[in-house]
C-alpha positions in Angstrom: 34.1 44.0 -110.2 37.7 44.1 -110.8 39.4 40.9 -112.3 42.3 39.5 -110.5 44.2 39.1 -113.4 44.6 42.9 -113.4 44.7 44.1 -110.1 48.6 45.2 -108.8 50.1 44.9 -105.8 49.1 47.6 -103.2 51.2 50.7 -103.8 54.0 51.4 -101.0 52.2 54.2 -99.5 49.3 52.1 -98.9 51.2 49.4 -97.3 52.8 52.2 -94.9 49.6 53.4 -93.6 48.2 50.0 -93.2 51.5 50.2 -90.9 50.9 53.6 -89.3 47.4 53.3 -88.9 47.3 49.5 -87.6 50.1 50.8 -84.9 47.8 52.7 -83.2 46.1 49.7 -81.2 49.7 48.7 -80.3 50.5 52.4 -79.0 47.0 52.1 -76.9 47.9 48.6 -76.1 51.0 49.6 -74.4 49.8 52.6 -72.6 47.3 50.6 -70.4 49.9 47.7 -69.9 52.5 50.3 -68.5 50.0 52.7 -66.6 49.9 50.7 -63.1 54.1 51.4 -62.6 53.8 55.1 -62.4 51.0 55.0 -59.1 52.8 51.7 -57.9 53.6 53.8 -54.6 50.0 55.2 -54.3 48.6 52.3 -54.1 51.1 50.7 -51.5 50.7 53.6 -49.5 46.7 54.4 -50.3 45.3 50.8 -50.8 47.8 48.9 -48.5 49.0 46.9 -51.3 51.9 44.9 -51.1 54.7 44.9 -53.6 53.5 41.4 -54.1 50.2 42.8 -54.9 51.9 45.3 -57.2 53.3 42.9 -59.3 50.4 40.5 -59.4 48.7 42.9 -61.4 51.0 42.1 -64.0 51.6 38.6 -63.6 47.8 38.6 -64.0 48.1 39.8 -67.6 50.2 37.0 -68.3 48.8 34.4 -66.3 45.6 35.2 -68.8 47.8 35.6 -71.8 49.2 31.9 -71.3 45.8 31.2 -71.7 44.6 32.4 -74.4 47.5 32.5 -76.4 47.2 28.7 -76.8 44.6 29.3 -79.0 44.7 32.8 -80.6 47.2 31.3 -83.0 45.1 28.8 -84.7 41.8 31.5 -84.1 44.1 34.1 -85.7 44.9 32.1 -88.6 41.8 31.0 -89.6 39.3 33.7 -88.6 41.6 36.4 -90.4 44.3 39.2 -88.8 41.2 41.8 -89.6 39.2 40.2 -87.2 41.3 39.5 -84.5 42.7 42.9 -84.3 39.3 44.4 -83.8 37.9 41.8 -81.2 40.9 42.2 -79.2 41.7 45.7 -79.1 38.0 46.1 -78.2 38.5 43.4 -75.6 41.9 45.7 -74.2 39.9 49.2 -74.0 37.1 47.8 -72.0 39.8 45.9 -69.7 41.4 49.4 -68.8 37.5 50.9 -67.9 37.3 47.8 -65.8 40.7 48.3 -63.8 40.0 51.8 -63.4 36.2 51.4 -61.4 37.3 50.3 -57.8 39.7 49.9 -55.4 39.2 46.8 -54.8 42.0 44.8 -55.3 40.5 41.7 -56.7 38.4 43.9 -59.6 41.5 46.0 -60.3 43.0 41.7 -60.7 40.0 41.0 -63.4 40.5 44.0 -65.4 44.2 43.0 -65.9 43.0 39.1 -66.3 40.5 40.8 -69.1 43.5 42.8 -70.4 46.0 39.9 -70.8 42.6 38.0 -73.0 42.8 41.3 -75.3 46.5 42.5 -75.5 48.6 39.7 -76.4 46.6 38.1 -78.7 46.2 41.7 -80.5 50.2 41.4 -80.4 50.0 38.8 -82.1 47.6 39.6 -84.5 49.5 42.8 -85.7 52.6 40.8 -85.7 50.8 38.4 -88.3 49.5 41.0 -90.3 52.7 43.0 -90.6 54.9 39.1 -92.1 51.7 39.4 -94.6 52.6 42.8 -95.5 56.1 43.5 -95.4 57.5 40.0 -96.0 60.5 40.5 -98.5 59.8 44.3 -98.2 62.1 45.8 -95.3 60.4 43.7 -92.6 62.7 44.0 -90.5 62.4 48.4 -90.8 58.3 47.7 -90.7 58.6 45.7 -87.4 60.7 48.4 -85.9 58.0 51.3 -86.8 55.3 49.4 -85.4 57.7 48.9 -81.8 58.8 52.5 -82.2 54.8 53.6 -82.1 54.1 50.9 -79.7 56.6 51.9 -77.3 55.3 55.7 -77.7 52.3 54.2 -75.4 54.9 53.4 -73.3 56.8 56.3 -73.1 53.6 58.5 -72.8 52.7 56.8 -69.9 56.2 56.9 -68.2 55.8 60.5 -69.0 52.0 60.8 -67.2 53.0 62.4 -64.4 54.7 65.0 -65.8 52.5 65.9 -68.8 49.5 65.0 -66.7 50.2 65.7 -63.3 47.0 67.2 -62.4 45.9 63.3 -62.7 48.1 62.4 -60.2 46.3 63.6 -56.9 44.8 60.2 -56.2 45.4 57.0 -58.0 42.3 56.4 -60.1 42.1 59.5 -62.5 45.5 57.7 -63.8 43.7 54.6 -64.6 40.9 56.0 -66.0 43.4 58.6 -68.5 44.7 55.3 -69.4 41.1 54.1 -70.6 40.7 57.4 -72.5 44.2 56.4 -74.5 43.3 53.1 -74.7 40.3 53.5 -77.0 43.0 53.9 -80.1 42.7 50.0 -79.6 39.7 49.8 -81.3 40.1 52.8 -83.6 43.3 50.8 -85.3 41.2 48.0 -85.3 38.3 49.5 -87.1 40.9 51.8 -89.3 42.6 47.8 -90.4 39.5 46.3 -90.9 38.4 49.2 -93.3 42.1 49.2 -95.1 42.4 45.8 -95.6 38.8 45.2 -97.0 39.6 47.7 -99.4 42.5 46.5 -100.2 41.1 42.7 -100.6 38.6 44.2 -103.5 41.2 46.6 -105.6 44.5 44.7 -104.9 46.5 41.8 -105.5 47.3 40.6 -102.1 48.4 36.8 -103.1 46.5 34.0 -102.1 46.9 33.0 -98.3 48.7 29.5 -97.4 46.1 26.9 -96.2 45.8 26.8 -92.3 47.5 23.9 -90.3 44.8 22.2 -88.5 46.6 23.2 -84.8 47.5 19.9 -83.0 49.1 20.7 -79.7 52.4 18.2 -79.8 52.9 20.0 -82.9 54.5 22.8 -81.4 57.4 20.9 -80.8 58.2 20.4 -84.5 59.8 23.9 -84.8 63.2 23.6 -85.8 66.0 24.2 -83.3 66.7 28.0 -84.3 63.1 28.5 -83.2 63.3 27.3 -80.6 66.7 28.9 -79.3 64.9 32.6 -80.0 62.1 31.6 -78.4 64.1 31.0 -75.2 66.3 34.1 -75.6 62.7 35.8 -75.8 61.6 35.4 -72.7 64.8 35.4 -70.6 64.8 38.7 -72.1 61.4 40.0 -71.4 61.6 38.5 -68.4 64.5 40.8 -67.1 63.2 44.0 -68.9 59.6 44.1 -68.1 59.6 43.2 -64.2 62.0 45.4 -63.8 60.1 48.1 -65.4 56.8 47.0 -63.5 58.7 48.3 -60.0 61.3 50.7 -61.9 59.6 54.1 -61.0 58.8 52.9 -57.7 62.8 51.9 -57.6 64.5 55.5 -58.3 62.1 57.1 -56.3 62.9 54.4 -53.2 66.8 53.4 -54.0 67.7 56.9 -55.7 65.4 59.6 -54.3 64.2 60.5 -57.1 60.8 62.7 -57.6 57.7 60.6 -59.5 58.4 62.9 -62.6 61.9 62.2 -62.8 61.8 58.8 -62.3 59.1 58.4 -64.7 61.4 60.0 -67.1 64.2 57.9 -65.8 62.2 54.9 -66.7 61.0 56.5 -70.3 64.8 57.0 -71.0 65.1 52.8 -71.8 61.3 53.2 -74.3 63.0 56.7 -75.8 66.1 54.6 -76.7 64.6 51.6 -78.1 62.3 54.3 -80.2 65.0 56.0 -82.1 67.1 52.9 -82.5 64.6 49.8 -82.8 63.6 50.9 -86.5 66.9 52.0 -87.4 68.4 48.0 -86.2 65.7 46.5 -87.5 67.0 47.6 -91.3 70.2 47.2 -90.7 69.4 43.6 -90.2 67.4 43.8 -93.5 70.3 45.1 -94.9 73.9 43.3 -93.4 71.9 39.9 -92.1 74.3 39.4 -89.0 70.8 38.6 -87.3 72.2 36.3 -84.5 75.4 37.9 -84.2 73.3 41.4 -83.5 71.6 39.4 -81.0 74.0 37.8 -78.6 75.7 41.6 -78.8 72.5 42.6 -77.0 72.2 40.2 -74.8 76.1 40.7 -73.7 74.9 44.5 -72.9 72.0 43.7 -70.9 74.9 41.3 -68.6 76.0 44.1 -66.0 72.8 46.5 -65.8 71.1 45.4 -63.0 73.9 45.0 -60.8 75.8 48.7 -61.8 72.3 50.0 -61.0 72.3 49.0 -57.3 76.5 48.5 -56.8 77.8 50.8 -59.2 78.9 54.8 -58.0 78.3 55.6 -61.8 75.4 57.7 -63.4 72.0 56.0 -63.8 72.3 57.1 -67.4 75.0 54.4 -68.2 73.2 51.4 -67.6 69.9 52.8 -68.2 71.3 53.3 -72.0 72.5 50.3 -72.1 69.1 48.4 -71.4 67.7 51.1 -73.9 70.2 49.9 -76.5 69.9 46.3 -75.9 65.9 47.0 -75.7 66.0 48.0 -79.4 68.6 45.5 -80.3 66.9 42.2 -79.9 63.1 43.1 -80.4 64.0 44.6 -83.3 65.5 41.2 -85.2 64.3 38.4 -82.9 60.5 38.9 -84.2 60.9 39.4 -87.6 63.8 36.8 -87.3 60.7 34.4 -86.8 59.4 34.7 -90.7 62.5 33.3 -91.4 62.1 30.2 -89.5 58.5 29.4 -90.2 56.1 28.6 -92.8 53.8 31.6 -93.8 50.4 29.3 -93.1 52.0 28.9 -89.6 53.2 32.3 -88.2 50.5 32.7 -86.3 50.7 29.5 -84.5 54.4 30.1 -84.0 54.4 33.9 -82.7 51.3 33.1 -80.4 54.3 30.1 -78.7 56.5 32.3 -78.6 54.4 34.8 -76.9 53.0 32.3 -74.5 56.0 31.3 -73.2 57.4 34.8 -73.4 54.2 35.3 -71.1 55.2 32.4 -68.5 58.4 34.1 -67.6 57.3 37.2 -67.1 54.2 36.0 -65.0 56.6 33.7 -62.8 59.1 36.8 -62.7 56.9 39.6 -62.2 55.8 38.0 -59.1 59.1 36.8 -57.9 60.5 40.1 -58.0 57.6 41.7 -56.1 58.2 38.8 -53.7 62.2 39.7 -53.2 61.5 42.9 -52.5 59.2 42.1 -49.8 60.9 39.5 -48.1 63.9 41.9 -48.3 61.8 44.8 -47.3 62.9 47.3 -50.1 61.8 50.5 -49.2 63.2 54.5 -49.3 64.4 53.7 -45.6 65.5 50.2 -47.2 67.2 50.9 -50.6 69.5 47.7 -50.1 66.3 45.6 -50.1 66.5 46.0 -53.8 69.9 43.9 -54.1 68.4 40.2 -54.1 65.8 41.5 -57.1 68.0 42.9 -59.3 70.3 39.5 -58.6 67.5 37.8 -60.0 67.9 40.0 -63.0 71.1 39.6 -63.8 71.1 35.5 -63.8 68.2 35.6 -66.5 70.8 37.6 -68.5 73.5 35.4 -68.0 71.0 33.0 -69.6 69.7 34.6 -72.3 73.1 35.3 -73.6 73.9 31.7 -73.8 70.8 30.7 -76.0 71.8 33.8 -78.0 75.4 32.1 -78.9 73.6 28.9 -79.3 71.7 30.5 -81.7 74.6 32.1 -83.6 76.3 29.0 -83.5 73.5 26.9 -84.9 72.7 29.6 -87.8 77.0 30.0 -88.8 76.0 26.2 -89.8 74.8 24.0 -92.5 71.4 24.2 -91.0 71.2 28.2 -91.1 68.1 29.6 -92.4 69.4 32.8 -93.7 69.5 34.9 -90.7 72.9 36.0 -90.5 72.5 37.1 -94.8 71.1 40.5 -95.5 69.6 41.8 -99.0 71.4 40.5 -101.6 
């Protein structure tokens, strides 16, 4: 056996593949999350489902991440990142077999409800394993590989009906394509478990910071910084994800647009934030300006919604907007979080941030679904879209005043190093 004393630190090519390789349960992840909003139309006009309907099968996902995201933190922590990433990327590949058997709406509901138990939390272990990794080594660049490969899931399934559209004849071969992809869940899960083991017996890894014994008021304790990104986070997931879950469905209603071009439409914002979300996320490692680079986003993401239903412009304008502003803020808010917290707590504090992250876009993903109802949004209907995208816009307005707050709170005495880069 190898003494500690002369073990080194894992070699940067090693820590890079751990990265690659750990990524691809992320990319499978995201795939299955973002496979319901290209058939959103088949199965309104197949099923009978309402847009209601439609957008429940997301809020489901977070209604169950709310959940268990209470306690993934603390499990996470203690059971290992190893662990966690394999039982819940397991966990998200047999959610997407489950969503895929029937047309029921109510089993299509529990394999979302199973997918929300799975995803997030394997979100938040990756998140946890990538601080342990990269923390003080471009942490900021690492998180914006593992969102660039993430987002690939996305894109690829924004894409579906265009690379795949010999699936898209009915609205379950989609689903079950979407279980096919999904199984890199538990092959990045099995590849982390392997690579980290390994790396445990021939490396010098550091010793891990004793667990917090989780106490629920203690949540609260989180400083003020925290807690200002934690409430840009989901004013800002809130606007970009509902939006996305009835996007497709959007340009094809509100723009005439065919399924493969609005599924490219919708990939334009994930192609974005894929080219520019790594490429951020070092120039934060690098210039600091961490909370200034954030309110900048969140001044972007301000007009979007409304140029895209007032506006005689191109689509592409604010749709690159959103794609920058998509990159911007991912890309620093999460890794922003290492800088805020206590190694032996991370996972407590990403699986909050998650959770309430989750809340809003549960509460929104619904809401929306429910504007465009009552307002009867349709192709014959495209104004119906107006009250929804109003909705939008006022959870920017929002998120850009936490973002200043946040600024302003970090310019001070009580800054924790987020607007200083490498020195």
């Amino acid at each position: 056996m190898i003494n500690n004393e002369i073990k080194k630190a894992p070699s940067p090519f090693y820590r890079w593949s751990v990265l690659i390789l750990v990524s691809l349960a992320m990319f499978g992840n995201y795939y299955i999350y973002d496979s319901i909003a290209p058939i959103a139309d088949m199965l309104k006009s197949a099923l009978g489902f309402s847009d209601v309907d439609i957008g429940s099968l997301y809020s489901i996902y977070s209604f169950a991440a709310v959940f268990i995201l209470i306690i993934s933190g603390p499990i996470i922590d203690r059971i290992g990142v190893k662990a966690s990433i394999l039982i819940f990327g397991t966990i998200s590949s047999i959610a997407a077999l489950v969503t895929a058997l029937s047309s029921e709406y109510y089993v299509m509901l529990a394999g979302r409800l199973m997918l929300g138990f799975g995803a997030e939390p394997l979100i938040v272990a990756i998140t946890t394993a990538l601080a342990k990794w990269f923390k003080g080594k471009e942490l900021g660049f690492a998180f914006g590989i593992n969102l660039t490969i993430a987002r690939l899931g996305s894109f690829a399934a924004d894409w579906s009906p265009t690379w795949g559209s010999s699936f898209y004849n009915n609205w379950s071969d989609p689903l079950y394509v979407a279980f096919i992809i999904g199984l890199t869940c538990v092959i990045g899960g099995l590849t982390y478990w392997f690579m980290e083991s390994y790396a445990e017996r021939n490396y010098e890894l550091g010793e891990a910071a004793e667990t917090d014994k989780f106490v629920f008021s203690e949540m609260f304790n989180f400083e003020k910084s925290f807690w200002y990104i934690v409430i840009l986070c989901v004013t800002f997931y809130s606007a970009v994800f509902p939006f996305r879950t009835f996007a497709i469905k959007f340009y094809m209603e509100a723009h005439g647009a065919s399924r493969e071009f609005a599924g490219q439409l919708n990939s334009a914002l994930i192609f974005a934030s894929m080219i520019a979300t790594p490429l951020f996320g070092l120039l934060a490692d690098k210039i600091g300006k961490r909370a200034t680079m954030m309110m900048f986003g969140s001044i972007l993401i301000l007009p979007v919604y409304l140029m895209l239903v007032y506006s005689g412009i191109t689509l592409y304008v604010p749709i690159i907007m959103l794609g920058i502003a998509f990159s911007l803020i991912p890309a620093i808010m999460w890794p922003s979080v290492a800088y805020l917290v206590k190694q032996n707590r991370l996972g407590t504090a990403y699986s909050i941030m998650t959770l309430i992250q989750q809340i809003g876009v549960f509460a929104f993903n619904y809401l929306l679904g429910w504007s465009n109802d009552i307002s009867g949004a349709s192709a014959e209907n495209p104004g119906g879209y107006a009250m929804g995208m109003w909705i939008l816009s006022i959870l920017g307005i929002i998120g850009f005043i936490f973002a200043y707050l946040l600024r302003r709170e970090e310019k001070s005495e009580n800054g924790h190093g987020l607007e200083v880069g490498m020195k």
